[in-house]
C-alpha positions, 0 to 999 in steps of 0.5 A: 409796116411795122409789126410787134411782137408782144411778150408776156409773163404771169403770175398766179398762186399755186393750188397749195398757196404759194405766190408764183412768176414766170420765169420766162416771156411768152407770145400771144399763142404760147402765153394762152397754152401757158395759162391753159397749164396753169389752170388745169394744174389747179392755180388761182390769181393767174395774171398775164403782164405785158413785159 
């Protein structure tokens, strides 16, 4: 059995507009907090990409 691990990253646009990227790569759990955070800090266009 072979199991992968999946990476993720975002991009979004920060509550004062301006265009942002992940900097680093999240796992599925990670990843979820992470958009969490991202949301409640008042960014839109959040897009988790498969890296």
């Amino acid at each position: 059995m072979t199991i992968t691990m999946r990476s993720y990253s975002f991009t979004w646009t920060d509550a004062d507009g301006t265009p942002r990227a992940s900097a680093v790569a999240y796992d599925e759990v990670c990843a979820g907090r992470r958009r969490d955070e991202l949301e409640k800090a008042g960014a839109t266009d959040i897009e988790r990409v498969d890296v």
